[in-house]
C-alpha positions as CSV (number, residue, x, y, z in Angstrom):
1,X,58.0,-92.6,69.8
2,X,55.9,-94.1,67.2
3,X,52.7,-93.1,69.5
4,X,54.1,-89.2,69.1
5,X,54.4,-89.4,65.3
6,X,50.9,-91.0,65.0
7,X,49.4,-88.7,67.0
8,X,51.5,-85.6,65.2
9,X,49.5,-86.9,62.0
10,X,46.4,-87.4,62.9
11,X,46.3,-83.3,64.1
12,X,48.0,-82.2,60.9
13,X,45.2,-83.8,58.4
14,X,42.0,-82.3,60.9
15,X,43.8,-79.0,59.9
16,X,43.6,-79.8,56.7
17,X,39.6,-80.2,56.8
18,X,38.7,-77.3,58.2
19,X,36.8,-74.3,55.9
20,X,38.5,-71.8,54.5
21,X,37.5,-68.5,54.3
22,X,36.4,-66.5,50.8
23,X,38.5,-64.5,49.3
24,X,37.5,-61.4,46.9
25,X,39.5,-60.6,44.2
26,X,40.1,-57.4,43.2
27,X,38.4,-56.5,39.6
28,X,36.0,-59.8,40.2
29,X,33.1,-57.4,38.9
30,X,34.6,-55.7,36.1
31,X,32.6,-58.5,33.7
32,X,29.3,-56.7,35.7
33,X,30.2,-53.4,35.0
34,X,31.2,-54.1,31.4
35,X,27.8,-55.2,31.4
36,X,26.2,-52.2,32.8
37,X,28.3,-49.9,30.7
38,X,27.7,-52.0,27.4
39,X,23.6,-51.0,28.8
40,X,24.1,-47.6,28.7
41,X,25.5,-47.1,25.9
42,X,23.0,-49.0,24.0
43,X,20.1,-47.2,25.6
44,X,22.2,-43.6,24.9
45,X,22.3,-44.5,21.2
46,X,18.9,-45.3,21.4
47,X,17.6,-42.1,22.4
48,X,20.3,-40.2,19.5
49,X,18.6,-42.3,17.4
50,X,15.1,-41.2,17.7
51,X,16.0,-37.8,18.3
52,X,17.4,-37.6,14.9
53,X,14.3,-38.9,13.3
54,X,12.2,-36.2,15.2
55,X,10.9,-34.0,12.7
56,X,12.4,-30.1,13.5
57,X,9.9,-27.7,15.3
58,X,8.4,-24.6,13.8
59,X,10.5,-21.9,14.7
60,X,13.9,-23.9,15.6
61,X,17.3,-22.4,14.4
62,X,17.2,-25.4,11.6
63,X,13.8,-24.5,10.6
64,X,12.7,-21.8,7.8
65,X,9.3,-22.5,6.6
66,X,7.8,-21.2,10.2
67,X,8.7,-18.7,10.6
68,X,6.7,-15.2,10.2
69,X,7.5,-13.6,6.9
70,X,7.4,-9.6,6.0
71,X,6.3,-9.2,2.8
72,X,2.6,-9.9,4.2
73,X,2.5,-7.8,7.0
74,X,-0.1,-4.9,6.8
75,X,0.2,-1.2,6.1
76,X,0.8,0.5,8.9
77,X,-1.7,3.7,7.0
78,X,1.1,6.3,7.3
79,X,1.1,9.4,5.3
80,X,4.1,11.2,3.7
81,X,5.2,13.2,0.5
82,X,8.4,14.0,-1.1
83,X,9.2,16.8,-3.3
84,X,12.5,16.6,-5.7
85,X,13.0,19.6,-7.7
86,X,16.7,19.9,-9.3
87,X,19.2,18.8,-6.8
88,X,16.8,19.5,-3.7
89,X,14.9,16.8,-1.8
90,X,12.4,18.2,0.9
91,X,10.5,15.2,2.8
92,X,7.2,15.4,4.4
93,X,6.2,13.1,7.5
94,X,2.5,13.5,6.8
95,X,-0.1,14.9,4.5
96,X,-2.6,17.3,6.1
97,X,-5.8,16.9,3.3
98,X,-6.8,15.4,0.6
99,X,-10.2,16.4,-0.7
100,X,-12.7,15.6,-3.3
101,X,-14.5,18.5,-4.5
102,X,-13.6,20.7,-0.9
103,X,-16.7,23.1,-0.3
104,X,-14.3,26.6,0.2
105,X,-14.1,26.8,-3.4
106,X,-16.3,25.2,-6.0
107,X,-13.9,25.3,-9.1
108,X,-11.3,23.1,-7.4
109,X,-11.7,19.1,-8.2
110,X,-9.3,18.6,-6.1
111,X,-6.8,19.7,-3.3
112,X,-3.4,18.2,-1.8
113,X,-2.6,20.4,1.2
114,X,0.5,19.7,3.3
115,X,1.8,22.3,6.2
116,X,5.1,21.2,8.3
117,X,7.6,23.4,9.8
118,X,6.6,27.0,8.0
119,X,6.7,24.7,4.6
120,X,3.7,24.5,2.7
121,X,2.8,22.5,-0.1
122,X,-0.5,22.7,-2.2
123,X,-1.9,20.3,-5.3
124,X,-4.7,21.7,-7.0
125,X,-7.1,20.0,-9.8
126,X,-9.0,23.1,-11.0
127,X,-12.1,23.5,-13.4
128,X,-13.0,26.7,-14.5
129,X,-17.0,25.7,-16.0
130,X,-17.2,24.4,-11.7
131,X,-18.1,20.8,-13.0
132,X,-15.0,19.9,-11.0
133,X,-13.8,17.9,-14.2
134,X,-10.2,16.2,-13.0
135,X,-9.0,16.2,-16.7
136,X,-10.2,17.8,-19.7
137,X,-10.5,21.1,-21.5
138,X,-9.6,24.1,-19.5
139,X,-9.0,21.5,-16.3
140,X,-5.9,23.5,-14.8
141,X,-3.4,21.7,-12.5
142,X,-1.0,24.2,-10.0
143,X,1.6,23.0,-7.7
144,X,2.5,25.5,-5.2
145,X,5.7,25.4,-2.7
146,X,6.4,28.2,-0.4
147,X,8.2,28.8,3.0
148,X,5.6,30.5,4.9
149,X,8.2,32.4,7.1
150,X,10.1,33.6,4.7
151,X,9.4,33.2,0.6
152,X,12.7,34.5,-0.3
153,X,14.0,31.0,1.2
154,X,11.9,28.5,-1.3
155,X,9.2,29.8,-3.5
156,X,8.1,27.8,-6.4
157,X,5.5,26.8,-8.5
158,X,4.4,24.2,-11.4
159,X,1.7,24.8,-13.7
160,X,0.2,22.9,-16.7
161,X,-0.4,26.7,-18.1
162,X,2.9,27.8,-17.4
163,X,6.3,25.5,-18.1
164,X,5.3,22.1,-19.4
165,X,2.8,20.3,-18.7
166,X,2.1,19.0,-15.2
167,X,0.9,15.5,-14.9
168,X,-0.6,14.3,-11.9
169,X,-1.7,10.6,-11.5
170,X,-3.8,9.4,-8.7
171,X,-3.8,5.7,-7.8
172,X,-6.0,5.1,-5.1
173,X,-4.5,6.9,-2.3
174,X,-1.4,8.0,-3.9
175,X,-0.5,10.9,-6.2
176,X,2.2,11.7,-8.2
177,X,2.6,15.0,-10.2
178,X,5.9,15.4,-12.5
179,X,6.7,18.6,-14.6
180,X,9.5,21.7,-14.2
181,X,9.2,24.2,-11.1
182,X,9.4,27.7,-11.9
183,X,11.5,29.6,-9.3
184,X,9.6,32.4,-8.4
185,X,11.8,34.2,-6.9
186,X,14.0,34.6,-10.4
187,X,13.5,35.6,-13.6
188,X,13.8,31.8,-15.0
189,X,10.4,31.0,-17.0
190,X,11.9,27.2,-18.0
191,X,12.4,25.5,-14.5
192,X,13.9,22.6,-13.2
193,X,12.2,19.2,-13.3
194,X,10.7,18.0,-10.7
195,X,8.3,15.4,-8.9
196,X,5.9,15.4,-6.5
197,X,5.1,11.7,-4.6
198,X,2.7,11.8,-1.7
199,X,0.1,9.1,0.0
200,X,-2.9,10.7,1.2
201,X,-4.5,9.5,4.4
């Protein structure tokens, strides 16, 4: 009997002294992908941070002093006219001639011709002595609007000899003439008012 109960112990304690095997507990790494995590977030901030000190490209939506502005752009050279006289507007896309001294006739100074859609217009600078004097004694200025097709339609004409004085200014390219327009096709010797503004090419 006391044989059995010695050998019964010495079996129980070799038990004992074997290895046990490892066990993984769930979450163990949480502290490693804290870690990681923590990283990440660090380096993200990093890169916000020197994003927002980037200075803003030319041409971005938050950037206003690129970009290409309109008031400098050049003139695109088009030609045009507009005649008011009264109530009545009549717009011109383009200006056929304007001449200097044209050869067909030696006592103009000067001649404003526009023809569009069996509407003409004509600007003359006239000098009786044919020194083709713009201004000055005797220097005669005649504005004369027709409709080619049919004069009983618009007929009119302005005349520094005839009601008021027509002025005409040239600036450069551009001429502007402003007096009364005699309706030919009436009795009416006072006229409306009326002005002339064309660019010639």
């Amino acid at each position: 009997m006391l044989l059995s109960l010695l050998f019964a112990a010495a079996c129980g304690s070799s038990s004992d002294d074997e290895p046990r095997a490892a066990t993984t507990t769930v979450g163990a790494d949480s502290s490693a992908d804290a870690s990681t995590s923590s990283t990440a977030d660090e380096s993200s901030d990093q890169t916000a941070d020197v994003a927002a000190t980037e200075p803003p490209v030319a041409g971005d939506s938050g950037d206003t002093s690129g970009g290409a502005g309109t008031d400098d752009e050049p003139s695109d050279g088009s030609t045009g006219a507009t005649l008011a006289i009264g109530d009545q507007t009549w717009s011109f896309t383009r200006v056929n001639l304007c001449s200097e001294s044209p050869p067909e006739d030696e006592s103009v100074a000067f001649l404003l011709l526009i023809v569009e859609d069996d509407l003409q217009l004509s600007l003359r600078i006239t000098d009786p002595t044919g020194e083709r004097r713009t201004e000055g004694d005797g220097v005669v200025n005649t504005i004369d609007f027709f409709n080619t097709a049919d004069p009983t339609l618009d007929l009119w004409q302005a005349s520094s000899q005839s009601a008021g004085n027509l002025f005409v200014v040239r600036d450069g390219s551009t001429v502007t003439a402003e007096t009364n327009f005699v309706d030919l096709r009436t009795d009416d010797t006072v006229g409306l008012p009326g002005r002339l503004d064309a660019s010639c090419p």
